[in-house]
Backbone bond lengths (Angstrom), bond angles and torsions (degrees), N, CA, C in turn:
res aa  C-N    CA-C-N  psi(-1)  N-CA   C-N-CA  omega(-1)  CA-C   N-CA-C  phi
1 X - - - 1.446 - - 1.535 108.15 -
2 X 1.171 116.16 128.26 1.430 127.56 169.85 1.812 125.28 -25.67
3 X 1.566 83.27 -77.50 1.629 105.34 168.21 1.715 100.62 -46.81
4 X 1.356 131.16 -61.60 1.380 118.31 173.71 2.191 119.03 -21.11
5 X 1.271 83.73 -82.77 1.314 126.16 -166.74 2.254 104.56 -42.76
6 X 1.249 86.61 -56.07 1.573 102.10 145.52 1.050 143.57 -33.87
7 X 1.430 117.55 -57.53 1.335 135.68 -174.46 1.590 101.47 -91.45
8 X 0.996 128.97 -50.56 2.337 123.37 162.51 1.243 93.05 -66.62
9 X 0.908 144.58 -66.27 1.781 109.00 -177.23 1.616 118.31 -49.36
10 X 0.885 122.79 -81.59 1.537 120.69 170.81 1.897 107.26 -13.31
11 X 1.238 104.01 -76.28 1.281 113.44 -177.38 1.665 119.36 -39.61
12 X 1.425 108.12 -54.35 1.217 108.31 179.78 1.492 108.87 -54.90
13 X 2.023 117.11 -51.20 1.469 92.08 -173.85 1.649 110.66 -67.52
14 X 1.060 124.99 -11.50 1.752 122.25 161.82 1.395 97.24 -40.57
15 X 1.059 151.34 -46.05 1.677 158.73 -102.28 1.915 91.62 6.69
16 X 1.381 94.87 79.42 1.419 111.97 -176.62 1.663 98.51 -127.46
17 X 1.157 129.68 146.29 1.478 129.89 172.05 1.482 118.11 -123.69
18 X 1.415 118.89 129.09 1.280 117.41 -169.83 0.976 105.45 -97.63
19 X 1.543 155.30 114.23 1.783 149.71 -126.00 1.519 84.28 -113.78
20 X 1.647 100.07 -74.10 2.021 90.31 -179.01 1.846 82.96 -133.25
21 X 1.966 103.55 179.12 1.161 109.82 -157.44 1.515 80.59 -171.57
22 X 1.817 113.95 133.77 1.358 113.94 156.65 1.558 96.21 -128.30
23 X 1.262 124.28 165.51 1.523 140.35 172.13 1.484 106.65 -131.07
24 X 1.419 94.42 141.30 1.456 101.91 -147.33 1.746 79.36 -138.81
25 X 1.616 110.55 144.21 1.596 110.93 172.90 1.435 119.55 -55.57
26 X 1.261 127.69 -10.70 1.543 143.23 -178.76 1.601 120.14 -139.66
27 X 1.114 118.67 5.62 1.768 130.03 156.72 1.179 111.82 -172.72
28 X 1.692 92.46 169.42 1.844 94.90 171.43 1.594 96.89 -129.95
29 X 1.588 93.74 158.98 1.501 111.54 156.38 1.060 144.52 -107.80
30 X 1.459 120.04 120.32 1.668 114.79 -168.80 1.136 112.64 -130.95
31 X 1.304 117.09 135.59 1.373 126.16 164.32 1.552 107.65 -107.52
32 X 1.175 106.62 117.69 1.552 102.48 -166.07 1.442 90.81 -128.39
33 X 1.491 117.87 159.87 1.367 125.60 174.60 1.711 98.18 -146.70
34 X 1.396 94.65 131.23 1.610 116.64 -178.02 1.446 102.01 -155.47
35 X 1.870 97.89 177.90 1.152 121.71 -160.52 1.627 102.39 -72.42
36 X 1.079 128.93 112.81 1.735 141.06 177.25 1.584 98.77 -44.70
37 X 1.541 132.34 -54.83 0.849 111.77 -167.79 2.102 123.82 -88.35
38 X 1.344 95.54 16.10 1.498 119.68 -173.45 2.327 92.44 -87.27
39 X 1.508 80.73 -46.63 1.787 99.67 -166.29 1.196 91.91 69.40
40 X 1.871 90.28 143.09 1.377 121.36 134.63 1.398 132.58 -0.20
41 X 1.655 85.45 -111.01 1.231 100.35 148.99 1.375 131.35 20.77
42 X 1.591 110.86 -75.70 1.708 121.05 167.09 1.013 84.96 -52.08
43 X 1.631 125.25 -78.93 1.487 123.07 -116.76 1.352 98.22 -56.65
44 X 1.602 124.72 -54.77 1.583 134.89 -178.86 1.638 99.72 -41.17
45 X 1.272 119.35 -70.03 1.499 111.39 -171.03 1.188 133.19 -57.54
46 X 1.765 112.45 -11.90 1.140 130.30 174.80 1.993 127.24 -75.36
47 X 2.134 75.06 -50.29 1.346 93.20 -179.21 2.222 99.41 -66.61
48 X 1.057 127.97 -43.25 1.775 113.66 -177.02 1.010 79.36 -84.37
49 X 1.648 166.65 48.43 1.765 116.92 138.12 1.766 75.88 -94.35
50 X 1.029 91.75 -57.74 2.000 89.29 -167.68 1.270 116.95 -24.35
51 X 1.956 106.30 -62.30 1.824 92.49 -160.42 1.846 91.36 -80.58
52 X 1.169 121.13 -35.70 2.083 101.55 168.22 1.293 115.39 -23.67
53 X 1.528 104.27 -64.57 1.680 93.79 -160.24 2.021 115.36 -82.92
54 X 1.700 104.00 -12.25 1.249 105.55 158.57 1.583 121.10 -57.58
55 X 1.385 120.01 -80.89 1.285 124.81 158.45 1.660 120.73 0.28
56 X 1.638 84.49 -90.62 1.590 89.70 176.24 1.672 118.51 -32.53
57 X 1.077 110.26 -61.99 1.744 125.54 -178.47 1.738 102.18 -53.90
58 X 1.190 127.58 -24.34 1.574 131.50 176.85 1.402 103.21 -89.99
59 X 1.335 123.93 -70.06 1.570 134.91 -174.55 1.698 101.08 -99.81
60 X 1.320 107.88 110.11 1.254 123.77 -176.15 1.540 109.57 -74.61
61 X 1.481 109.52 -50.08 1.411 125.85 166.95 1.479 113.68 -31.14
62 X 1.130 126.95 -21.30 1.731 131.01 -150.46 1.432 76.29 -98.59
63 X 1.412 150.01 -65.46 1.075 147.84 173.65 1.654 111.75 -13.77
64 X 1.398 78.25 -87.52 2.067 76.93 170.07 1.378 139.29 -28.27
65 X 1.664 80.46 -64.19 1.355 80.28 -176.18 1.675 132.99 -84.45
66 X 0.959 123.12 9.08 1.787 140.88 -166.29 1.607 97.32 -150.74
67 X 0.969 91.77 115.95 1.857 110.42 158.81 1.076 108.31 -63.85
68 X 1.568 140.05 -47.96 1.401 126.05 148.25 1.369 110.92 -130.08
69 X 1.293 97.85 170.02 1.786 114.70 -179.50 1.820 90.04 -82.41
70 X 1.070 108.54 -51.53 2.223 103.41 -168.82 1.847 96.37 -111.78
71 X 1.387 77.76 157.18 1.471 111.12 146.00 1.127 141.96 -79.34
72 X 1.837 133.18 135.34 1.276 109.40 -161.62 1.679 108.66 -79.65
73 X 1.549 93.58 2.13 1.932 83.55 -167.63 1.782 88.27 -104.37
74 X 1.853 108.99 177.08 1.156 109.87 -173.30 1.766 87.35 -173.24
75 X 1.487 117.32 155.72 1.539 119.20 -173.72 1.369 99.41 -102.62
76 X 1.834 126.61 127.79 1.118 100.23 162.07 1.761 112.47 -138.71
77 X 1.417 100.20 132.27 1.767 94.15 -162.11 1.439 102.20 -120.67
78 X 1.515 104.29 132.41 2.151 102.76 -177.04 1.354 94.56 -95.88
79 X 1.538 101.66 151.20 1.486 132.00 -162.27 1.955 109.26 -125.05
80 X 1.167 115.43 133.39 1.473 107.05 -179.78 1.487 91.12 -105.17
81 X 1.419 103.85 -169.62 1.548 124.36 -161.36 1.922 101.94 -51.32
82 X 1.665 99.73 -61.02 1.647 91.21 177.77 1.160 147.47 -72.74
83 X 1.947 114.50 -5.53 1.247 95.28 129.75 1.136 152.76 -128.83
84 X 1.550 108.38 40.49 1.570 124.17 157.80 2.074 108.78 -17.96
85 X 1.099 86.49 -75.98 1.854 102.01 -176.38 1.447 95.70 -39.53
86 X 1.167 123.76 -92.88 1.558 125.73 168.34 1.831 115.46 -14.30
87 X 1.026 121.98 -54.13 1.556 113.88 -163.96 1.761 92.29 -87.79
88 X 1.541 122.30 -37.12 1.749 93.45 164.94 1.503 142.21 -87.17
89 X 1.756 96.26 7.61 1.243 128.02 149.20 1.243 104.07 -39.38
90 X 1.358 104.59 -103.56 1.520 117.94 -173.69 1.785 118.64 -51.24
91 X 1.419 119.43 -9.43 1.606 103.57 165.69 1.301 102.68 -93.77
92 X 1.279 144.83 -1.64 1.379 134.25 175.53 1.886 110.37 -104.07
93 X 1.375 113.33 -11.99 0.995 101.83 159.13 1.547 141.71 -88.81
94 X 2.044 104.18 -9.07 1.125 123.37 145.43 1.283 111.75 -34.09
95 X 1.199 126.97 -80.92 1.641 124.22 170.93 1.194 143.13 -4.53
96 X 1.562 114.93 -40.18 1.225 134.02 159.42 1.351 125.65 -77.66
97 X 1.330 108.96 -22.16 1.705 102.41 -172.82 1.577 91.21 -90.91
């Protein structure tokens, strides 16, 4: 998937790591781990201006039809060692439903 493929490139030159990730027709999920003092923050605003204005520039149609590809809001919650397991728990079981 495009949007995949997009979003680990971007990330990596962040030297940002996306641990797990589902895409969903109406959101995505990321568990991403980066440099704290880089923030979030960027990385999220970085990672939708990038794949937006990629997209758009590939699928012209997306223009039309969506006033935007993102939202300006987005959830983001830090996780220590115990529940790492738990939070890629639950993005890989997104997958299935």
């Amino acid at each position: 998937m495009r949007l995949k493929d997009l979003l680990n490139s971007k990330a990596r030159e962040l030297l940002a790591d996306i641990v797990e990730m589902d895409v969903r027709p109406d959101h995505v999920h990321l568990f991403i781990q980066c440099d704290p003092p880089f923030g979030i923050h960027r990385v999220v605003k970085r990672l939708k201006g990038y794949t937006s204005h990629v997209l758009r520039q590939e699928f012209p149609s997306l223009t039309r039809k969506l006033p935007s590809l993102w939202t300006n809001s987005y959830c983001v919650a830090t996780v220590g060692a115990v529940q790492l397991d738990v939070v890629k728990r639950y993005i890989e079981d997104q997958k299935g439903q």
